[in-house]
C-alpha positions as CSV (number, residue, x, y, z in Angstrom):
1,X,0.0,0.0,0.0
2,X,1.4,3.2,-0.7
3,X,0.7,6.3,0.8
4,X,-0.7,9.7,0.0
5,X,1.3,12.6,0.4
6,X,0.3,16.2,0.2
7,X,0.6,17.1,-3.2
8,X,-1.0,13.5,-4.3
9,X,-4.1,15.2,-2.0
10,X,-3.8,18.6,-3.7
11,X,-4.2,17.3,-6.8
12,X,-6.9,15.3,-6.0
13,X,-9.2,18.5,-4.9
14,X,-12.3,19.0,-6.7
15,X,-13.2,22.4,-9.0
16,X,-15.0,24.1,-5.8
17,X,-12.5,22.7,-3.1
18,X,-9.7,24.8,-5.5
19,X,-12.0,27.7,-5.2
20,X,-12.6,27.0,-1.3
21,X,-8.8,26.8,-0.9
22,X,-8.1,30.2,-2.3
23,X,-10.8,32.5,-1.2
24,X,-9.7,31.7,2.3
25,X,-6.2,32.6,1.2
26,X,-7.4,35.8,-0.8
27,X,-9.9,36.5,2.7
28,X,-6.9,36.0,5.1
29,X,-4.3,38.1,2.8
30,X,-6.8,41.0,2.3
31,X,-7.7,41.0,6.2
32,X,-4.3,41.3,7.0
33,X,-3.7,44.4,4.6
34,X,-6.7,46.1,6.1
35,X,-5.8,45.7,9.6
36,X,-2.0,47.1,8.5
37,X,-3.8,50.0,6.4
38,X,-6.1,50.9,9.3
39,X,-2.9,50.7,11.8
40,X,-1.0,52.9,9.2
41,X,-4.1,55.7,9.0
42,X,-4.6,55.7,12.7
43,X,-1.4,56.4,13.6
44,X,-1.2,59.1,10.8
45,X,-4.4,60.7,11.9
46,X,-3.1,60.8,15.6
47,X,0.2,61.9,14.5
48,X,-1.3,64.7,12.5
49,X,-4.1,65.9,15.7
50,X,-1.1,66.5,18.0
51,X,0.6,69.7,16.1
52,X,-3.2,70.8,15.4
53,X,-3.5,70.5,19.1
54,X,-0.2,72.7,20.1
55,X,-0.8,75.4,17.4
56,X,-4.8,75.5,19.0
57,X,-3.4,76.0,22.3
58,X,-0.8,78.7,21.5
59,X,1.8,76.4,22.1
60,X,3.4,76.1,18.3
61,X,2.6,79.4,16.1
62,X,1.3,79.7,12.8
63,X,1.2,81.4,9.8
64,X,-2.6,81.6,9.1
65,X,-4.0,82.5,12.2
66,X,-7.3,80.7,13.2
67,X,-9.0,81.0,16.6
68,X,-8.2,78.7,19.4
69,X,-12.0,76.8,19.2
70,X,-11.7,75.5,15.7
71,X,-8.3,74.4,16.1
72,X,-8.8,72.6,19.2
73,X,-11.9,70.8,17.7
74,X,-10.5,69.8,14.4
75,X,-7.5,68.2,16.4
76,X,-9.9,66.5,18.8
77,X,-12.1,65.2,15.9
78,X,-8.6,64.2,13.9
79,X,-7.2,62.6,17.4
80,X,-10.5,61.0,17.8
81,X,-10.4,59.4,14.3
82,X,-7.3,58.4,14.4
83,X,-8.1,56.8,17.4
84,X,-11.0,54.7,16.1
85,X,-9.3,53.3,13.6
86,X,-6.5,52.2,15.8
87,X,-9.5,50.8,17.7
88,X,-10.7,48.7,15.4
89,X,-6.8,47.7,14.1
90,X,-6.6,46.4,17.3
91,X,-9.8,44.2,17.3
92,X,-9.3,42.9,14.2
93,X,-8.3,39.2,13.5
94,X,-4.3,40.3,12.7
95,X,-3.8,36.5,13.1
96,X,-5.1,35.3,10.2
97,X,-1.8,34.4,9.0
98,X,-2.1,31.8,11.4
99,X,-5.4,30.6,9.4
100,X,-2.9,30.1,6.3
101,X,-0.5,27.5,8.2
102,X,-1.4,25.1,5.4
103,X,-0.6,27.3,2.4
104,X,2.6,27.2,0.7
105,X,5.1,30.1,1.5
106,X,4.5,31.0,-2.3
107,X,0.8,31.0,-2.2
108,X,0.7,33.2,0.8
109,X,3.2,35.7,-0.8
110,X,1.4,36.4,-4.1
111,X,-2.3,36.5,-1.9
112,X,-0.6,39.3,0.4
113,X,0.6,40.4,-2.8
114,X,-2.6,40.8,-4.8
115,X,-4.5,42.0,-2.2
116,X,-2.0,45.5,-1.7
117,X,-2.6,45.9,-5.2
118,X,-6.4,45.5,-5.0
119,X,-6.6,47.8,-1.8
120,X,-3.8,50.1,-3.7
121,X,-6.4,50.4,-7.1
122,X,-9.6,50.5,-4.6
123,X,-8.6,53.8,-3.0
């Protein structure tokens, strides 16, 4: 009796097994592009509230002058943006590679791959 090895199984799979196999590769790949990109924006958004912040309270001075209210409350609203998408970063399933143990390295790289370049063309 011989016995099956992996690749005698992966050639084995039926049409909508193949399609099963990578749409949980293309779902993990493109989860784990979001969570980056929503890490990425967050920390962007935060980074940018804090001069808003300091040039609303005086602290950092600026060529168009603007009244302390509106730019103490666009830096709260940026801050507070920034900070909901760090939120939900942070909730998100970022171990989804772990999902993709039983992909090849290969497979893996070009789903991670494709999915930038579909989040890249999307926005």
């Amino acid at each position: 009796m011989s016995e099956l090895t992996m690749t005698d199984v992966e050639t084995r799979r039926s049409g909508f097994a193949t399609v099963k196999y990578y749409a949980i590769l293309a779902y993990g790949a493109v989860g784990t592009v979001a969570a980056v990109g929503l890490m990425v924006a967050g920390s962007v958004l935060v980074g940018l509230a804090i001069p808003v912040l300091l040039a609303g309270l005086g602290i950092v001075d600026v060529e168009p002058e603007m009244t302390t209210g509106p730019l103490v409350i666009s830096g709260l609203i940026v801050g507070l943006a920034g900070g909901f998408f760090l939120g939900v970063a942070s909730e998100s399933p970022l171990g989804r590679g772990r999902r993709l143990q039983g992909f090849k390295i290969w497979e893996v790289g070009i789903g991670r791959t494709l999915a930038v370049l579909a989040t890249g063309l999307a926005f």
